[in-house]
N, C-alpha and C positions, 0 to 999 in steps of 0.2 A: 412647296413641300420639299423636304432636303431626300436630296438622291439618297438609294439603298447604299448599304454596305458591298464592300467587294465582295463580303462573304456570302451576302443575300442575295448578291447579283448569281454568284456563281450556282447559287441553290436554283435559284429561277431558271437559266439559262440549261443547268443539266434537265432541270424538269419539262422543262420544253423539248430536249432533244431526245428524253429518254419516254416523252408521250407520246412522241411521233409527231409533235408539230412543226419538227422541218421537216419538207417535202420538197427539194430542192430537185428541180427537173434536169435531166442529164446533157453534162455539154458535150457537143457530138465534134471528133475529129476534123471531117472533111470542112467545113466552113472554117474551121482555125484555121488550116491550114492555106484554104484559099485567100484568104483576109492575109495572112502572113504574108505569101509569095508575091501578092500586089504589092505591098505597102513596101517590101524591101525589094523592088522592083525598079533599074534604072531608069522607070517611064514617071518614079515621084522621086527623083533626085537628090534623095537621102533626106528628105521631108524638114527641110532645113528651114530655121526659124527668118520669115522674112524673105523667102525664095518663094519662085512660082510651086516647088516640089511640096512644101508645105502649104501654100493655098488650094493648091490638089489632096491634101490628104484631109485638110477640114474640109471642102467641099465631098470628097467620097465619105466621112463618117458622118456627115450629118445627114447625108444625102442614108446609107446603110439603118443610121440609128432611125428614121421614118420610115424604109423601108420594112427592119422588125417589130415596130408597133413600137415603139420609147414616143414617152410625149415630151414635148418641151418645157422648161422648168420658168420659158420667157414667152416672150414674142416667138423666138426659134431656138435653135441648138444651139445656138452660138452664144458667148461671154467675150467681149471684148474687154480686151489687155493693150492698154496703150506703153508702149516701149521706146527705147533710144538705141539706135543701134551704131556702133563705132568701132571702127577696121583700124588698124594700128598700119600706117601706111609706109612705104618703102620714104627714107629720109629721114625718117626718125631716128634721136641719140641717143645716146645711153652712156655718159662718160663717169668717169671718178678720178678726179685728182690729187693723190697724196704726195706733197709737196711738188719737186719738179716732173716725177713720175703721171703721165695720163695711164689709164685704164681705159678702155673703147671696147664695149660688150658688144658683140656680136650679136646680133637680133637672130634669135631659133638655133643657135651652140648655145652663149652664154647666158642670154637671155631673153624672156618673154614681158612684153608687159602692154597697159594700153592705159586711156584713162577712161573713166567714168564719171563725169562732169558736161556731160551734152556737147562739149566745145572740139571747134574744132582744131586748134590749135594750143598746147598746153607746154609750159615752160615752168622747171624747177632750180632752184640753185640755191642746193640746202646740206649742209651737217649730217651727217651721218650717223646713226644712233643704234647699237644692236639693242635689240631688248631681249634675248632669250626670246621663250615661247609666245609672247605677247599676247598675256594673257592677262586681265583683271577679271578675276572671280572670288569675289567678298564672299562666296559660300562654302570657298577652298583656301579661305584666310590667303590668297594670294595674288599679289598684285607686282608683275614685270614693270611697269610703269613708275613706281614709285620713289619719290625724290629728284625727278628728271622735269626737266620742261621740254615735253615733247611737240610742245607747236610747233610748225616748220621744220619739222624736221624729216627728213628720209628716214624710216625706220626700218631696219634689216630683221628678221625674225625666222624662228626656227619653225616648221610645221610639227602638227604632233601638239602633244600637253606631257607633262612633267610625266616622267616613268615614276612607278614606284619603288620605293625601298625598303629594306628590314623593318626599319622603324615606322611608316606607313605605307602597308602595301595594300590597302585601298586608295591612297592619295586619287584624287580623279578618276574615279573606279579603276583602279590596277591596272591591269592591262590594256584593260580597252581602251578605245578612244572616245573622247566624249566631245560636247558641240566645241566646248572651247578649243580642239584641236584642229577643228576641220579650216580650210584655207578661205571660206567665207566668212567665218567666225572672226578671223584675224584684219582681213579689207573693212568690216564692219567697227572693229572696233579702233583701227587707224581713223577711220573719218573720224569714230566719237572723240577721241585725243587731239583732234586737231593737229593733224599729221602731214608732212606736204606730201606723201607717200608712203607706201610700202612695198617693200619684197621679198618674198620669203623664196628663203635656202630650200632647195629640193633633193631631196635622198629619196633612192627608189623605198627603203625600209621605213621612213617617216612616213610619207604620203601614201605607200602602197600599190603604186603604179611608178612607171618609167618615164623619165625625162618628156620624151614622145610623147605624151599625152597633156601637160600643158602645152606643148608645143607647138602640136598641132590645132589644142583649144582658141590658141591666142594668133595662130597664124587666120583664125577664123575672122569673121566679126563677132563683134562681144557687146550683148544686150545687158541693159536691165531696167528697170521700172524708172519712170522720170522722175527727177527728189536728185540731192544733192549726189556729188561722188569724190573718190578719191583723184586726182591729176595724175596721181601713177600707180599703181599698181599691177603686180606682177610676179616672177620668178626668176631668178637666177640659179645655176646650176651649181653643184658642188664643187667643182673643180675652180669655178671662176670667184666662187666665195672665198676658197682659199689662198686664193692670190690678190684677194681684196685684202681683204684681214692683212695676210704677210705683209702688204705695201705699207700700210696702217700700223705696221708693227706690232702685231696681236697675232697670238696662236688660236685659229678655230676651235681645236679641239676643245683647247684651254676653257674657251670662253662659252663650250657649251657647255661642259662637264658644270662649271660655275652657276649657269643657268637653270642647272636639275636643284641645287640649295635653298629654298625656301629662304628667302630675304634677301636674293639674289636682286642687284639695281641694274639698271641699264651701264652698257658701257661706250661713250662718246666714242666713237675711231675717228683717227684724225685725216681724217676725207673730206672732201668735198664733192656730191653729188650734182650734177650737170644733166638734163633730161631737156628734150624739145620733141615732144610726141605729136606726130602731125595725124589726125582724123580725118577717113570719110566720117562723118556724120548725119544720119537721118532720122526721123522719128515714125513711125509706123504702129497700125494697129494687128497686132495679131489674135488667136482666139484660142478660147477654151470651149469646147464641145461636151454639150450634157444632156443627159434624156435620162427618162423616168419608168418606172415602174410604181402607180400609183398604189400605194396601199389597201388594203381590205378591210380594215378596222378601222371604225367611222371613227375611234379616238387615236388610235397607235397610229394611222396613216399620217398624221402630222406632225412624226417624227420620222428620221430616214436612216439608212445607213446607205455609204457611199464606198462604191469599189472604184480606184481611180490609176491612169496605168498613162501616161506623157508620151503625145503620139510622136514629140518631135526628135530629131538626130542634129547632125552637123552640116546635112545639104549637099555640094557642091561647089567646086571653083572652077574659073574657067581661063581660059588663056587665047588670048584672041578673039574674044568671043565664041570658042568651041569648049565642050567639057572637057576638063583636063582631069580631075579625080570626084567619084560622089563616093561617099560615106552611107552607104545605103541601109547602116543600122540594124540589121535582120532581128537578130537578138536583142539589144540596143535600141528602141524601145518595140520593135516591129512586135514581138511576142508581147508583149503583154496588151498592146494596141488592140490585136486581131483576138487573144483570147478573150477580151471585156466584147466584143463584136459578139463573139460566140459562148459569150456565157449571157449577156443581153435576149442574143435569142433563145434561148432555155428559160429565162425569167418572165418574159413577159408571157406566156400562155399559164402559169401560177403562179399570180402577185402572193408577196407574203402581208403580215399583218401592218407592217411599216410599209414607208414607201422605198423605194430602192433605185439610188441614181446609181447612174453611169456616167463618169466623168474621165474624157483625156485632156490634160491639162497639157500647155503650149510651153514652150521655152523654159522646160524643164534641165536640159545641158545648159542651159545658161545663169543656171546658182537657181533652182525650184520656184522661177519668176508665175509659172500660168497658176501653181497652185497658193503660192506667196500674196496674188491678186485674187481667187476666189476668198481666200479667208480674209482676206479685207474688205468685197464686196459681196457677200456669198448669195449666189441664188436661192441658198435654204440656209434658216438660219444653226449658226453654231451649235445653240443651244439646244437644240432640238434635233441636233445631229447627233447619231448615237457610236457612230465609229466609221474609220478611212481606212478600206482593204485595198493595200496599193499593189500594182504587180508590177513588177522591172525584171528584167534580162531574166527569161525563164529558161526553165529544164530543155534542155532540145535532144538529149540522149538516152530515154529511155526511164521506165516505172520507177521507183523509189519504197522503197519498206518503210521511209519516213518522210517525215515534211520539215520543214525550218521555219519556226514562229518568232526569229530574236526582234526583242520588243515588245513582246505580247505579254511578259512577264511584266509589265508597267503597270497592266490594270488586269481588270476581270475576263480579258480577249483569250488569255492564258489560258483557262480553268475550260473557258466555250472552249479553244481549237482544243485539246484534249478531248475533250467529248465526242467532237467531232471528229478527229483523228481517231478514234476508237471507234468511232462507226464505220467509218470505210477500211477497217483492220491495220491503221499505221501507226506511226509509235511518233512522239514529238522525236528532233534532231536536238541530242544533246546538247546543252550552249558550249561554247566554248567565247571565251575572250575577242571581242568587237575590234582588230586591230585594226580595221581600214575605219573603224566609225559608218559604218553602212547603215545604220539608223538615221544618219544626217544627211543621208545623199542619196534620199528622193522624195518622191511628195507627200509622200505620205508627214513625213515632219514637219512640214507647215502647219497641218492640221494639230500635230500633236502640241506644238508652238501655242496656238489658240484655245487647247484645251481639251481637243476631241482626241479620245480615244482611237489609236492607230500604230500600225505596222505595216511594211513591207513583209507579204505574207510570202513565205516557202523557196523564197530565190536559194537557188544552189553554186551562184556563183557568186554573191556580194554579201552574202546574208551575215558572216562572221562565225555560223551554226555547223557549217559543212553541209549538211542532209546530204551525205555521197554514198549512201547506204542502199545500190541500186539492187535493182531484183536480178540484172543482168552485169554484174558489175566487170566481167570483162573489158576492159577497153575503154569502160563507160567515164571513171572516175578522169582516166588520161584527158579524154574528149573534153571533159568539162573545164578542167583546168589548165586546160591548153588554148579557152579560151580566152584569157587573159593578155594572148600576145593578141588577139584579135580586137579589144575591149577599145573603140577610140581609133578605131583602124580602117580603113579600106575594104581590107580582107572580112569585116563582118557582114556576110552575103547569106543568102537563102541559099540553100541545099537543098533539092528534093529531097535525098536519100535520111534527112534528119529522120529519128524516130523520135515522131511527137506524142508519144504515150505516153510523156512524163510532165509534156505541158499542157495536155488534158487533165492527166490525174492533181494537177497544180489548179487549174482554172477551177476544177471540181470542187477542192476544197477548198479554193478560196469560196465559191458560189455558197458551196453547205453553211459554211461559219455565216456566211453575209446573210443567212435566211435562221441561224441559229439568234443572231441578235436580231433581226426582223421579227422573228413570231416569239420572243421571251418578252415577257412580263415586264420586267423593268429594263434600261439603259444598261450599259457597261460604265463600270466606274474605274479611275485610278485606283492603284496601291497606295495606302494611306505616305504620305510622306514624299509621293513621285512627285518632284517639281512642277510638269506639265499642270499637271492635275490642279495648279492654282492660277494657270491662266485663262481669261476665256474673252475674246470681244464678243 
């Protein structure tokens, strides 16, 4: 039977919410808060993927999720995610040679990088190639790649996708940023090129964030799912780009400005690239943790909606074998961890007519690996999944007059949170323009990848929407966007004195929506024409 209309969906889903068939049970403060202050808690070590701190935090949520009644979707809470994990180790090089001239990048100034190739030792000596944005997208008539032979070759590239113009200022939806922009988008499609690498130029205004935060990514170890990888991949800083380029005899600016033209080719620099990346390397299983809320409808229970919220952070390093800094992620992903905790328990005392997982997906900092592996082996299938409400870095400053839904305008999830924003008296958060691409950069877009209807519901700090429309907005709006020096930091700690009345009233609506598609009639559909919306394993 072919799925309803967006239009049909959205008739169903009001009519459900406006007969009172959600009854969405209230999420209560204190246990969020208790969930929170543990999990960002020096005693789990910034819950780092592959660390003891992280086999401490799936043992306490699975351990939690059977304490408030969630059943198992398996044998237990647990989904194993088989991973590779590899540290970019002191010794490693990083050279370029334009003629007699060496270049020697400083690992964490000039540059980051590591390989993904399980090996432990990986050696390049290859050609130098900018490609502009490196991007092939047949859908945006455009293609960096073309006319080049980019095997073997080191490919430099800009982060970002093509700005728009007079003459198309929709090119790659305008302002925003879309996947082809995002820096996984770019490592993924060097391997498909048959690339001996890549590295891309980092500007705090392209990527969104500051130097310091690959920096500190790649001083980390760096996972991802076993399957082929690039032998380098990484970052170089802006400063050191422009002293590449110069050596090479090419002006950077020159050759990005070139690179925003449509029919713009790569351009050779006459370099030579030189890399001997030495790895720890080891293979490890890590997990995804899920429990249920069995459905009520002996036919709609066997389909689900899924709230999903990635319990993991960056962990810990140590020096001598003592701890030397943990990353204890408060916000990052602690909040949304402990809110799926305590919206869990609000749920399971009234199941809705679906059934309703709770999933925290594992090595989510490490490119959306725990939720990249559910949609490849999923405990519930796809197609019968009706929507992924994901939560990341929530409100920590106080009530909101609105919520932030960006994304939800894809499909019929839209037309629901309205509904339900209107039921607890909030207004949607205006869109505004996607510049970080925070649609690509959490788990929820794996799912959407697959086909299933999904957003990042209501974040006030990544969402691209603002929602800074607080009830107490003194001070509130500074708090919030102040916490971006913290984002990937040290400094993201638990604070008692946080007022979490705004990542209650977040959890809340997320809960309401997940019980608005749970007891409506039919699925949520795409927007006719959404890309997503044609894939599905």
């Amino acid at each position: 039977m072919p799925l309803p209309s967006p239009r049909a969906c959205r008739a169903l889903l009001g009519a459900a919410l406006l007969s009172g068939a959600v009854s969405a049970q209230t999420v209560a403060e204190a246990p969020l808060r208790a969930h929170l202050a543990f999990l960002a808690d020096d005693l789990l070590e910034g819950r780092g993927t592959g660390q003891r701190g992280g086999q401490l935090t799936v043992r306490y949520l699975e351990t939690q999720a059977a304490a408030l009644g969630l059943k198992p979707l398996a044998q237990g809470y647990r989904q194993k995610v088989e991973l590779v994990g590899q540290k970019t180790l002191p010794g490693s090089t990083l050279r370029f040679d334009a003629g007699a001239k060496q270049l020697a990048a400083a690992f964490g100034r000039d540059a980051v990088y590591a390989n993904a190739n399980g090996r432990a030792d990986s050696a390049i000596a290859a050609p130098v190639l900018f490609v502009g944005y490196g991007i092939d997208a047949p859908d945006q008539n455009w293609n960096d790649f073309a006319g080049a032979d980019v095997k073997g070759k080191l490919l430099v590239a800009m982060v970002n996708d093509p700005q728009p113009t007079a003459a198309e200022p929709e090119r790659f939806a305008g302002k925003s940023l879309t996947w082809y922009g995002r820096w996984t988008y770019k490592f993924e499609e060097a391997l498909r090129q048959g690339a001996a690498g890549i590295l891309l130029i980092h500007t705090a205004a392209s990527s969104s964030y500051p130097w310091s935060v690959p920096a500190n990514s790649f001083g980390h170890e760096q996972f991802h799912l076993d399957g082929p990888g690039n032998a380098l991949q990484g970052w170089i800083s802006e400063d050191f780009a422009r002293t590449l380029f110069a050596a090479a005899g090419q002006d950077l600016d020159r050759l990005r400005a070139a690179a925003e033209v449509r029919g713009f080719r790569p351009v050779a620099l006459d370099v030579q690239a030189h890399a001997a990346v030495k790895s720890a390397v080891r293979r490890l299983t890590e997990y995804n943790v899920a429990g249920m809320v069995p459905g009520s409808d002996p036919k709609l229970a066997a389909e689900a909606v899924i709230y999903s919220a990635h319990w993991d952070h960056l962990g810990i390093d140590e020096q001598n074998g003592k701890p030397d800094h943990i990353w204890n992620g408060a916000i990052d992903n602690g909040s949304g961890t402990a809110a799926l905790l305590a919206m869990a328990q609000a749920a399971v005392a009234h199941p809705a007519r679906r059934t309703q997982i709770f999933l925290w997906p594992c090595a989510e900092e490490q490119g959306l690996l725990g939720s990249l592996a559910w949609v490849r082996a999923p405990l519930w299938p796809l197609a019968r999944t009706a929507a992924d409400l994901n939560l990341d870095s929530m409100n920590f400053v106080g009530r909101t007059r609105d919520i932030g839904v960006a994304g939800a305008e894809r499909s019929s999830l839209y037309a629901a949170s309205a509904q339900v924003a209107k039921s607890m008296g909030l207004a949607l958060a205006a869109p505004t323009p996607d510049l970080g691409g925070a649609y690509f950069r959490a788990d929820h877009f794996s799912f959407a990848k697959a086909g299933v209807p999904a957003f990042n519901v209501g974040s006030a700090v990544f969402s691209g929407d603002g929602s800074f429309a607080f009830e107490h907005p003194q001070g509130a709006v500074e708090k919030m966007r102040a916490f971006t020096r913290d984002y990937h930091q040290v400094s993201d700690q638990y604070d008692p004195s946080w007022d979490l009345s705004g990542m209650v009233q977040q959890a809340q609506f997320t809960l309401n929506l997940g019980y608005a598609v749970a007891n409506a009639p039919a699925m949520p559909a795409w927007k006719a024409g959404e890309a997503y919306g044609k894939v599905k394993r």
